[in-house]
VOPAGU-2260 file (C-alpha; in pm, 1 decimal, decimal comma):
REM VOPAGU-2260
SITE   aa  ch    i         X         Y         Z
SITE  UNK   A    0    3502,6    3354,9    1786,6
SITE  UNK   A    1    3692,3    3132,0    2001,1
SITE  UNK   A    2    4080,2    3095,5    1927,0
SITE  UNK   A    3    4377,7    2882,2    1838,6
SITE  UNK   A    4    4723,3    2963,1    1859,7
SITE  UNK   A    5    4753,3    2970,6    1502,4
SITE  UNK   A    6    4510,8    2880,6    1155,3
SITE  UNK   A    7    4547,3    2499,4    1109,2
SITE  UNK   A    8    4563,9    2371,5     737,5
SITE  UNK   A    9    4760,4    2052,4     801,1
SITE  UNK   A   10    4514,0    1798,5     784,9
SITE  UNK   A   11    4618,0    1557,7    1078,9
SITE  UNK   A   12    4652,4    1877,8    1336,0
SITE  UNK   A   13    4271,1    2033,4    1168,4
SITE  UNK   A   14    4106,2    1725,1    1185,3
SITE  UNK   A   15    4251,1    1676,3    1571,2
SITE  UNK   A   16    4138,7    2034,0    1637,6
SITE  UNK   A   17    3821,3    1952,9    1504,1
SITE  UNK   A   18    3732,0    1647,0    1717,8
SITE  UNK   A   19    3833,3    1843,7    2023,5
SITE  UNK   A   20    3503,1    2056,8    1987,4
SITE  UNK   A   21    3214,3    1825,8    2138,0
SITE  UNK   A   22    2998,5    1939,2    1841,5
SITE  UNK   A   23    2722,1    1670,9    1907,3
SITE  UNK   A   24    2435,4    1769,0    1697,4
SITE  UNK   A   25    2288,2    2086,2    1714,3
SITE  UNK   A   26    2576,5    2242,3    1886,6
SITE  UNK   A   27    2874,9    2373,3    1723,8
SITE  UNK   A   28    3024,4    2439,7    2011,5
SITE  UNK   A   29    3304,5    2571,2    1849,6
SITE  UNK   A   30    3382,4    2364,6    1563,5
SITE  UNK   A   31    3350,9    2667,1    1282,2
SITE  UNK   A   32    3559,2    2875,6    1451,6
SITE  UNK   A   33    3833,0    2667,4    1393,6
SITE  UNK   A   34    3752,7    2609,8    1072,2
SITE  UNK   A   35    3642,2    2928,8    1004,1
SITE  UNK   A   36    3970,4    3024,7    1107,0
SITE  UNK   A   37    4182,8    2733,3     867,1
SITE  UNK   A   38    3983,6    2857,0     546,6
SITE  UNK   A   39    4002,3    3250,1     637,6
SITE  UNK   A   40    4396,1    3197,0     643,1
SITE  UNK   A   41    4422,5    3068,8     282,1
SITE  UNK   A   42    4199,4    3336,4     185,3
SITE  UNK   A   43    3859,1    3205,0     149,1
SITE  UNK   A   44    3559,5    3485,7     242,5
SITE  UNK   A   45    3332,0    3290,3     548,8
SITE  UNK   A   46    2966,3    3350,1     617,6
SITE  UNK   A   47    2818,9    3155,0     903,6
SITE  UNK   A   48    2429,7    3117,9     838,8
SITE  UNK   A   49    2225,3    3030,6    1146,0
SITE  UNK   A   50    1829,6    2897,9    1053,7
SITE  UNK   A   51    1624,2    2883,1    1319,8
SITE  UNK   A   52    1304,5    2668,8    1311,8
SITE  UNK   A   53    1011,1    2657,9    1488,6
SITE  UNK   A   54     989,4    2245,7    1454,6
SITE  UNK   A   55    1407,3    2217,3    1491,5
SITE  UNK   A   56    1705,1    2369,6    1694,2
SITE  UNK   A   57    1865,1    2661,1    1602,5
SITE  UNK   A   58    2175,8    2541,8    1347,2
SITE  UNK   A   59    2513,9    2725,2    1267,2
SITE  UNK   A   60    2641,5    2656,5     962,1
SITE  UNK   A   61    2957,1    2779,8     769,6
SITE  UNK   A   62    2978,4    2890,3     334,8
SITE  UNK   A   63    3309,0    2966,0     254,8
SITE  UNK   A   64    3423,5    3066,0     -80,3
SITE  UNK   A   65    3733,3    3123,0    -273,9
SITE  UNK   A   66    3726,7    3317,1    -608,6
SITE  UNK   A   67    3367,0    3427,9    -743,1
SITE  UNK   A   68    3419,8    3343,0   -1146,6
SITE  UNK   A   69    3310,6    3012,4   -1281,0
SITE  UNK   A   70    3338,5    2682,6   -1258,2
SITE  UNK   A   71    3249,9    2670,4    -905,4
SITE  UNK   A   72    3376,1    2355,8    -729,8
SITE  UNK   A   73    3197,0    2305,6    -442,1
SITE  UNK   A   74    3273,3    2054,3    -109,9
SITE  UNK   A   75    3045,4    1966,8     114,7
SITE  UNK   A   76    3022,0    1817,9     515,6
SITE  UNK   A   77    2934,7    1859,8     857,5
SITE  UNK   A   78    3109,9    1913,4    1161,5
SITE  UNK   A   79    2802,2    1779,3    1413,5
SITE  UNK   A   80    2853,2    1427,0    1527,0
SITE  UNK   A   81    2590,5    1180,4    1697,1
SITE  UNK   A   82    2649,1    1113,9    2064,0
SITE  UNK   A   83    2941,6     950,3    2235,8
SITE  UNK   A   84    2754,7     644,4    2409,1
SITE  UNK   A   85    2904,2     420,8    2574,4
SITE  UNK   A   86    3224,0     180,4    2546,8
SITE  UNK   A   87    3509,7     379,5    2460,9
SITE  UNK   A   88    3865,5     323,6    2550,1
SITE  UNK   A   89    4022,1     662,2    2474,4
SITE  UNK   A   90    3859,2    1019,5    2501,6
SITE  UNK   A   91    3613,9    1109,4    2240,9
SITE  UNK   A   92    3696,6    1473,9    2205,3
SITE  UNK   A   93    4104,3    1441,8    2265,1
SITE  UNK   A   94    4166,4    1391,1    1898,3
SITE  UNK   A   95    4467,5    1133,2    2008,0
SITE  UNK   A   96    4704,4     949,5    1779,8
SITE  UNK   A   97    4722,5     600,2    1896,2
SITE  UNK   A   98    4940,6     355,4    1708,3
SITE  UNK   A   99    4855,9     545,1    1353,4
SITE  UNK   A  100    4481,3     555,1    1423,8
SITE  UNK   A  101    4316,1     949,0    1543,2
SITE  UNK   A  102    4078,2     839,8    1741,3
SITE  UNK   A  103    3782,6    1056,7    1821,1
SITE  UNK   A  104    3392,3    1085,9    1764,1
SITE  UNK   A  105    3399,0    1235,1    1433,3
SITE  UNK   A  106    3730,7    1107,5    1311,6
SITE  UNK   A  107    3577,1     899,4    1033,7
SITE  UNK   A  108    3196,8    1065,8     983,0
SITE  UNK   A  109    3353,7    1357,4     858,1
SITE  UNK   A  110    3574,8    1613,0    1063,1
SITE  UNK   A  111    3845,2    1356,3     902,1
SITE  UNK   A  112    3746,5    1429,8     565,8
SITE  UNK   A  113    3653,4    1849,2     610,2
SITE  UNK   A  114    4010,3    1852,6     707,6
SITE  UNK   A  115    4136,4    1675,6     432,3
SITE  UNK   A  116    3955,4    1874,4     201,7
SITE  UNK   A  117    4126,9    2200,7     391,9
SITE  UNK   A  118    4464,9    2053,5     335,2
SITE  UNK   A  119    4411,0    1947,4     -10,0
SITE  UNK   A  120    4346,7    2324,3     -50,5
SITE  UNK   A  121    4640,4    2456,8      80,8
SITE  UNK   A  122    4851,3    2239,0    -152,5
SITE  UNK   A  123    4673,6    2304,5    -432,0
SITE  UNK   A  124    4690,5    2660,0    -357,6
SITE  UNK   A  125    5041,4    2578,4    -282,5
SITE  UNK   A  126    5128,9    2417,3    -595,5
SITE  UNK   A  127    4897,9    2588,9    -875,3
SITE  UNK   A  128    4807,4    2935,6    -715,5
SITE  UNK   A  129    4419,0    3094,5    -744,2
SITE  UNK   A  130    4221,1    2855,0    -930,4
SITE  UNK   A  131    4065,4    2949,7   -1265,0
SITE  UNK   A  132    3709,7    2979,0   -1094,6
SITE  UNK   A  133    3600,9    2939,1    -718,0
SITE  UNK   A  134    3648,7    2671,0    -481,8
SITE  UNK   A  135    3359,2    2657,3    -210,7
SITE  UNK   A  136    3311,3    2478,7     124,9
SITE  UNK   A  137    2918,1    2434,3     232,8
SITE  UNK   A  138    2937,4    2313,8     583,1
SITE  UNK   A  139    2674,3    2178,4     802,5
SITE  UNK   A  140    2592,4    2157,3    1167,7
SITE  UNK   A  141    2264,0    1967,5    1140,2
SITE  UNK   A  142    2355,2    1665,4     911,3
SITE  UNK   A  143    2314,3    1392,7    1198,5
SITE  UNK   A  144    1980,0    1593,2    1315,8
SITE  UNK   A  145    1684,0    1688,0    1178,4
SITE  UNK   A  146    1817,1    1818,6     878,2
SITE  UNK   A  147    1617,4    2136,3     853,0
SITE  UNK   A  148    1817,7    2387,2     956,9
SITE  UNK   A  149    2111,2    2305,5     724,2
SITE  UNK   A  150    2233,2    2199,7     427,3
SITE  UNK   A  151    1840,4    2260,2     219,1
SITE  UNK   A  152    1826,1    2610,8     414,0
SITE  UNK   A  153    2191,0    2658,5     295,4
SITE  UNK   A  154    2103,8    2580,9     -87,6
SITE  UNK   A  155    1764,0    2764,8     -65,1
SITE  UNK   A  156    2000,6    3115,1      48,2
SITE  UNK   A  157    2263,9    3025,6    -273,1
SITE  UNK   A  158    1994,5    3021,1    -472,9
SITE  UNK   A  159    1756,5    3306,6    -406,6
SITE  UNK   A  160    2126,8    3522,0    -456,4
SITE  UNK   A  161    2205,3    3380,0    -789,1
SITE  UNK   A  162    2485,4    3181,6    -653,2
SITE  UNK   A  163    2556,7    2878,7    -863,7
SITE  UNK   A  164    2714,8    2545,6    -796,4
SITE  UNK   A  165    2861,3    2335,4   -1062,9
SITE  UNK   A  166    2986,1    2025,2    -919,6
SITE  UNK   A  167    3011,8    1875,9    -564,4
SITE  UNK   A  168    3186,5    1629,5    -356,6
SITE  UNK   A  169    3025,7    1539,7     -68,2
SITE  UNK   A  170    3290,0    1377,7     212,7
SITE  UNK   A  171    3074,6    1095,0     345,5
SITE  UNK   A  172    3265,1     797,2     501,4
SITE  UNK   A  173    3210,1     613,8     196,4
SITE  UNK   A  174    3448,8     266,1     192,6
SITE  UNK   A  175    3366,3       8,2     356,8
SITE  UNK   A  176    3678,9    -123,2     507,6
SITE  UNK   A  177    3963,5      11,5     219,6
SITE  UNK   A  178    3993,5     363,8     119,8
SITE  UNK   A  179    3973,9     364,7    -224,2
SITE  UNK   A  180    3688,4      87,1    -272,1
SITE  UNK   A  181    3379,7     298,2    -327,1
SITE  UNK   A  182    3227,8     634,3    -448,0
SITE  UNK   A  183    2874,7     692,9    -387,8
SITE  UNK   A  184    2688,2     822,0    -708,6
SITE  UNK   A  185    2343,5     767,2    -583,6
SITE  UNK   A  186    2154,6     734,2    -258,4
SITE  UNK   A  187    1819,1     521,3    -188,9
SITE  UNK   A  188    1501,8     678,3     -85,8
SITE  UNK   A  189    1382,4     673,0     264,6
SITE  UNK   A  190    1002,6     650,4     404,2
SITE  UNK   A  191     955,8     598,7     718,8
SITE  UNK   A  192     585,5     548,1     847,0
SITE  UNK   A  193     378,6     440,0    1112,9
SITE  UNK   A  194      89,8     291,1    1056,5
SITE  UNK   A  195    -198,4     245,3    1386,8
SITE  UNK   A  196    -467,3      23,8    1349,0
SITE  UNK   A  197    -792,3      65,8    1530,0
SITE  UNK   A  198   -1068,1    -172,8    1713,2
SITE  UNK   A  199   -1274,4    -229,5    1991,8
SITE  UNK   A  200   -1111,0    -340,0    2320,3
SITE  UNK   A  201   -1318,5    -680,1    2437,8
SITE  UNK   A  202   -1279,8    -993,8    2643,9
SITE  UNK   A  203   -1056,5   -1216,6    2514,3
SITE  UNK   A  204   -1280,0   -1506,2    2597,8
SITE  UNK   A  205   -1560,3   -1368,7    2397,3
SITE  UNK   A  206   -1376,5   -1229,7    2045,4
SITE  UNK   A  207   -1675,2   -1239,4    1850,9
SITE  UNK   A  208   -1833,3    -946,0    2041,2
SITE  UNK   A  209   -1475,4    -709,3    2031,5
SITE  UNK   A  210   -1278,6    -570,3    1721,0
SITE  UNK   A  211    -917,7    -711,1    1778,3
SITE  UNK   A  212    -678,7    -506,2    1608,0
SITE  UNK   A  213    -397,9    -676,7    1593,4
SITE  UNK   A  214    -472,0    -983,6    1336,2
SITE  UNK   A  215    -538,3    -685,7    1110,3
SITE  UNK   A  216    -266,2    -510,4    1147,4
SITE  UNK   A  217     -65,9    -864,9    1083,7
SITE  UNK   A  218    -235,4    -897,1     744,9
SITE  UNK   A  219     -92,7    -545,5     668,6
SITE  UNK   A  220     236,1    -597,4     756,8
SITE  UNK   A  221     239,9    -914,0     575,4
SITE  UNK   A  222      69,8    -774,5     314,9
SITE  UNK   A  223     395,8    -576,1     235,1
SITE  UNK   A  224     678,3    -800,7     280,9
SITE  UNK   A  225     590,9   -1119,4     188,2
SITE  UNK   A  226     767,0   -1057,5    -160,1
SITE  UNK   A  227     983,6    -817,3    -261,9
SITE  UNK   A  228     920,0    -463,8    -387,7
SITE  UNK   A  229    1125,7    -483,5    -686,8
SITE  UNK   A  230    1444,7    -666,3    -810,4
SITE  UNK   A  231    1680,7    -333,5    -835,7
SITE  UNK   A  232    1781,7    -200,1   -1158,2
SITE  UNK   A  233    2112,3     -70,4   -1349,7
SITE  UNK   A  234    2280,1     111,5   -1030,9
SITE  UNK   A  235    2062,8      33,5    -764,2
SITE  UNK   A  236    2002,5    -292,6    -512,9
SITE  UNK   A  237    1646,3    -436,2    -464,2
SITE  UNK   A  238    1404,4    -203,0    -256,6
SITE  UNK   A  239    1384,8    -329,8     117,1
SITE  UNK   A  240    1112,2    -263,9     437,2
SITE  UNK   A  241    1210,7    -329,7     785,9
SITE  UNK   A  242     941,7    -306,6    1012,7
SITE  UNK   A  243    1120,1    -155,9    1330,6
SITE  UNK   A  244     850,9    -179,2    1607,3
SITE  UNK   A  245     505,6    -364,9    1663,1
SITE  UNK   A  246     339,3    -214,2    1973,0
SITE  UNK   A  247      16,4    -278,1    2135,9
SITE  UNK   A  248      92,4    -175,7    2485,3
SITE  UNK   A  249    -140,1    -481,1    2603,6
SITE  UNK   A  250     -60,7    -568,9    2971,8
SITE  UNK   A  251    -362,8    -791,5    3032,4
SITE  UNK   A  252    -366,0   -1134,3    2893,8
SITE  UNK   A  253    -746,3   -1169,8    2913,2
SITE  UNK   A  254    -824,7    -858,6    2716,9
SITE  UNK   A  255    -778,9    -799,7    2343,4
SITE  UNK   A  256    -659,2    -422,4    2277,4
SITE  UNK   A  257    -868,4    -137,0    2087,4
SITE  UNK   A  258    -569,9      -0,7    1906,3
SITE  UNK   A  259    -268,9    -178,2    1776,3
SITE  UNK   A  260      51,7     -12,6    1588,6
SITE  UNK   A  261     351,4     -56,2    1415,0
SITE  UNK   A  262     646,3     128,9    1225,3
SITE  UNK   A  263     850,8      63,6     940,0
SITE  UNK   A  264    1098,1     188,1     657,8
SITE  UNK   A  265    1148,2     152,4     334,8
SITE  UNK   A  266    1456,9     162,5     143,7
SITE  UNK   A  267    1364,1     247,6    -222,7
SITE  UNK   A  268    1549,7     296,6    -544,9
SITE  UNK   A  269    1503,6     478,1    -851,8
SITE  UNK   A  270    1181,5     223,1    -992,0
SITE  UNK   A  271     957,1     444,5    -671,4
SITE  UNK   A  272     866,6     802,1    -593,3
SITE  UNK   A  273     733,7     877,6    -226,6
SITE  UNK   A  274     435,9     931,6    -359,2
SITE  UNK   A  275     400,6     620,3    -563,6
SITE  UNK   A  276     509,7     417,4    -206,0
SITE  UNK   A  277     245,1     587,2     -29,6
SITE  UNK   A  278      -6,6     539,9    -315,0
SITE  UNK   A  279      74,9     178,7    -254,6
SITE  UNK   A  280      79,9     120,6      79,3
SITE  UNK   A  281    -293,5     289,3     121,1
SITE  UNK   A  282    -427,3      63,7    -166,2
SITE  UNK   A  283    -361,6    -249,9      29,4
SITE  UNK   A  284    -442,5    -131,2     356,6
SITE  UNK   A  285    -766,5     -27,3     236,7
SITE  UNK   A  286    -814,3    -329,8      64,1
SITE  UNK   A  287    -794,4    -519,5     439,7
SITE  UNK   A  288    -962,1    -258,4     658,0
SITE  UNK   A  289   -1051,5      93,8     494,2
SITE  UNK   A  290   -1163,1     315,8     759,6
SITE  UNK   A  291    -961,3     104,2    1049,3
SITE  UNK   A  292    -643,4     238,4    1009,1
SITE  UNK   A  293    -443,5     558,5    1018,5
SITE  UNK   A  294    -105,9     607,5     821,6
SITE  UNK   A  295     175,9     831,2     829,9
SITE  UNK   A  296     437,6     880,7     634,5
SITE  UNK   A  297     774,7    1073,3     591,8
SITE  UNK   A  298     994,6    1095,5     327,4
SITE  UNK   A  299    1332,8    1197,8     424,1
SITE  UNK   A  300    1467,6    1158,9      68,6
SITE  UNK   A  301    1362,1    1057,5    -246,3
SITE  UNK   A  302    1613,8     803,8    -490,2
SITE  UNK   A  303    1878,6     963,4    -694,1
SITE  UNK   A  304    2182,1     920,5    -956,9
SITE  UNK   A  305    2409,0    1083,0   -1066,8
SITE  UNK   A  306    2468,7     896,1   -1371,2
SITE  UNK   A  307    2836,7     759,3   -1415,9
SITE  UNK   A  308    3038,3    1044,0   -1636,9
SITE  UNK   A  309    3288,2    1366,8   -1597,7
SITE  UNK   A  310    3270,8    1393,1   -1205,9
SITE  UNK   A  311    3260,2    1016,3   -1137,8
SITE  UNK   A  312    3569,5     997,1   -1363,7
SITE  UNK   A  313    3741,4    1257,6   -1221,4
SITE  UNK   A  314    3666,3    1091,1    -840,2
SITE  UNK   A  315    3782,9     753,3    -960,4
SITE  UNK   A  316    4084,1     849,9   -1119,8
SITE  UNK   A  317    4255,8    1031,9    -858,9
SITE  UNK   A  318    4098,2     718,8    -632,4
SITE  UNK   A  319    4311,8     533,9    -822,5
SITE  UNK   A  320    4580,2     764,2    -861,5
SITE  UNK   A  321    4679,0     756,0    -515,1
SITE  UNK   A  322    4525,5     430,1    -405,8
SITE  UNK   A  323    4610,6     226,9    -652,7
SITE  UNK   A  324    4172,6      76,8    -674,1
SITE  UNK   A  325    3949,6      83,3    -905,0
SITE  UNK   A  326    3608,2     227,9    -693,7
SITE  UNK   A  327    3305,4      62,9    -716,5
SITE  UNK   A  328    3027,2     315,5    -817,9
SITE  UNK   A  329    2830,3     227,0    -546,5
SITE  UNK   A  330    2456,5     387,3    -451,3
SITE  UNK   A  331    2392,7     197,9    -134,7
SITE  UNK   A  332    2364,3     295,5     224,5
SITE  UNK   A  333    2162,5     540,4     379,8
SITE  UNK   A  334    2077,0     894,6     334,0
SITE  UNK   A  335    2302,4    1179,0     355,0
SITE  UNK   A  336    2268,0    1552,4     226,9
SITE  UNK   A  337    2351,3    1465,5    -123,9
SITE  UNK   A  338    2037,3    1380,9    -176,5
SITE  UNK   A  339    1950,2    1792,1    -125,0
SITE  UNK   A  340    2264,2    1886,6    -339,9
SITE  UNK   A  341    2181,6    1630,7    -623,4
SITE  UNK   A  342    1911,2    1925,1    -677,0
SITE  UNK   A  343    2166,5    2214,3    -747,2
SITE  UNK   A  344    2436,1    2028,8    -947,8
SITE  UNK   A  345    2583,7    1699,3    -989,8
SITE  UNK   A  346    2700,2    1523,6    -690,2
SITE  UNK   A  347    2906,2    1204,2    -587,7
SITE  UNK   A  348    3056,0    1113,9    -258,7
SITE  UNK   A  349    3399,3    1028,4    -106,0
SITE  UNK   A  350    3551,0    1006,6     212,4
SITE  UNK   A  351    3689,3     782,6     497,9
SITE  UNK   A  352    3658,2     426,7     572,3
SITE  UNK   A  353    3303,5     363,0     707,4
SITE  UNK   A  354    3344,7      53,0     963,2
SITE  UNK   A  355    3373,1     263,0    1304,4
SITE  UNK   A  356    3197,4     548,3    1237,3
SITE  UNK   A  357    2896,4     589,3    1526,3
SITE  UNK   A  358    3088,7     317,5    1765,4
SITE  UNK   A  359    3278,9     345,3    2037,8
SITE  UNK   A  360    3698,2     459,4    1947,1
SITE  UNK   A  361    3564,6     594,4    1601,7
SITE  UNK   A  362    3893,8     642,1    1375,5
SITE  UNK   A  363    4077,4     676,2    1095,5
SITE  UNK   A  364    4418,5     562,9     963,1
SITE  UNK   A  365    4676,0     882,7     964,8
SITE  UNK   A  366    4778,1     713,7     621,3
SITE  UNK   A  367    4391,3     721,8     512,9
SITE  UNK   A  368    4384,9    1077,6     627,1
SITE  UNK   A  369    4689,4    1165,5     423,3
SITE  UNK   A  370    4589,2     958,4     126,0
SITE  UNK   A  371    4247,9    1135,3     125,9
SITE  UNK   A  372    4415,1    1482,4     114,6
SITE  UNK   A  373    4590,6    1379,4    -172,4
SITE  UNK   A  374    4297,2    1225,3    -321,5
SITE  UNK   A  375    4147,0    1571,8    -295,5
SITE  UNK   A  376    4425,6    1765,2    -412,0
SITE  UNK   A  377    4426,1    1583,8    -755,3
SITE  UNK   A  378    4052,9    1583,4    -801,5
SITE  UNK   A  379    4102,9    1986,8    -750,7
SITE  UNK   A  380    4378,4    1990,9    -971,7
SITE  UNK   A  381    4223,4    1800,9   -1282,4
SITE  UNK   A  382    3941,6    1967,5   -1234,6
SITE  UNK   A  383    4081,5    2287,6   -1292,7
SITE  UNK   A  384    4330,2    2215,9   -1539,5
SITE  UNK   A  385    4045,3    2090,0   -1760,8
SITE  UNK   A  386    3880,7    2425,5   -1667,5
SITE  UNK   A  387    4176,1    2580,7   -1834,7
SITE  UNK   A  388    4233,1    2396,1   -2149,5
């Protein structure tokens, strides 16, 4: 384990130590020692699970726990980041404080918000001593990856052990440009296919003796967004598909193509199942050219809610608290790993302010990142006082 000169539990210096690891996704590259370190200091037992994969990278991730009765309070991240890119007027991995802004790639998307969470610990430990059940941290290193190797591998392991979670905050930049303006209690699905059409390759001149593929592979696309999917319902916004790419490779202006293909995603909420999407999708494409076509699909996530109630209470009242807004119970967005936790125990999300998270000079206020510890520290607080009573 690589060192520091001494356990950091103050959130600005954590969250600065923590962006000076380039942990760009799947390396850790030392990011869990130093929080292994932070945690192991206010007592918390550490186990670092590594998955391996034959279809992913080899992941490091970190389960820390505090206290083994019940309830268990659990919080949940990831230390990888995406790339730098390009663009940036400070370092990425110095972790500097520039007029009141850290700058750093994962300042906002969510070394800000693990260390937050750290510090909201040590006051709480601080102010109220051994809570009256077990405080856990489930920490991934493959959120911005593949996703195998993490957070569902790290659930799967709880599991098979008996090990329990009761409720969970996941620290996802969730406000859009005010901390304090939303909690997410709900994610969309995702499906992301591609869909290649097939023909025969002819001269253009002479159409009716070729199969072009590409008129029907217009009719399919059109097919599925010329109206909507749905309307939305109670917490969720209208379904959406965005085809991303149309490719035919076609070089030759006098020759129509034998194959033509195309990509898109859709966005769905809690009115479609994967399965009913894909159901759907091969009804009309059959219904324009059965046995022309291949399609594949992948679901990265199905819809969920966690319906509004005890943990999206708590959330919002110490939101409020210490922020002084009212959060909008919000389930839009893309994916993130609560849609793997929503499977173990309730979930809702909370973190940073969204708007520069994967940009060039990524940040976050030093008053958001104090604000956010004592968001934290209150939800911990009520949660076990209630636990109490």
């Amino acid at each position: 384990m690589s060192t520091t000169a001494a356990p950091l539990t103050d959130s600005l210096e954590l969250a600065r130590a923590l962006i000076r690891q380039p942990s760009v996704t799947p390396r850790d590259e030392g990011a869990l020692d130093v929080l292994q370190a932070a945690l192991q200091s206010l007592g918390f037992k550490c186990e670092r699970m590594v998955f391996d994969d034959k279809d992913a990278p080899s992941v490091d991730n970190l389960y820390a726990r505090l206290g083994s009765a019940s309830p268990h309070f659990c919080f949940a991240g990831h230390t990888d980041v995406v790339p730098v890119g390009d663009g940036w007027t400070t370092q990425p991995f110095a972790g500097d404080v520039i007029d009141g802004q850290l700058y750093g790639r994962g300042a906002a998307d969510m070394k800000g918000a693990i260390a937050a969470f750290v510090g909201a610990v040590a006051r709480f430990l601080k102010d109220k001593g051994k809570p009256a059940g077990s405080i856990s941290l489930l920490i991934t290193g493959d959120e911005e990856g593949d996703a195998i190797n993490g957070t569902v591998k790290m659930l799967e392991r709880l599991k098979a052990r008996g090990e329990t979670l009761d409720v969970c905050v996941v620290g996802e930049p969730t406000n859009p440009t005010k901390l304090g303006e939303m909690i997410k209690i709900g994610r969309r699905g995702s499906l992301t296919a591609k869909l290649t059409v097939h023909g025969t390759q002819g001269h253009s001149a002479y159409p009716h003796l070729s199969d072009n593929p590409i008129p029907r592979l217009m009719k399919m696309l059109t097919a599925i967004t010329d109206k909507p999917l749905d309307q939305g319902s109670s917490h969720f916004q209208p379904s959406t598909i965005a085809i991303t790419t149309i490719d035919v490779g076609n070089a030759a202006s006098n020759v129509t193509p034998a194959v033509a293909k195309a990509a898109f995603n859709i966005r769905f909420n809690d009115g479609h199942t994967g399965a009913s999407l894909k159901a759907w999708l091969t009804k009309i494409f059959d219904d324009i050219g059965k046995d022309h076509y291949d399609l594949s699909a992948r679901i990265s996530g199905e819809s969920f809610l966690t319906p509004p109630g005890h943990l999206s209470t708590l959330v919002a009242e110490a939101v409020k608290d210490v922020t002084g807004l009212t959060p909008e119970l919000s389930t839009t967005g893309g994916t993130s790993d609560a849609r793997f936790i929503k499977d173990a125990c309730p979930v809702c999300e909370f973190g940073m302010v969204g708007v520069s998270m994967h940009k060039a000079d990524e940040r976050c206020s030093v008053t958001d990142l104090e604000n956010l510890t004592a968001i934290y520290q209150k939800i911990l607080a009520r949660y076990f006082d209630a636990a109490r009573a």
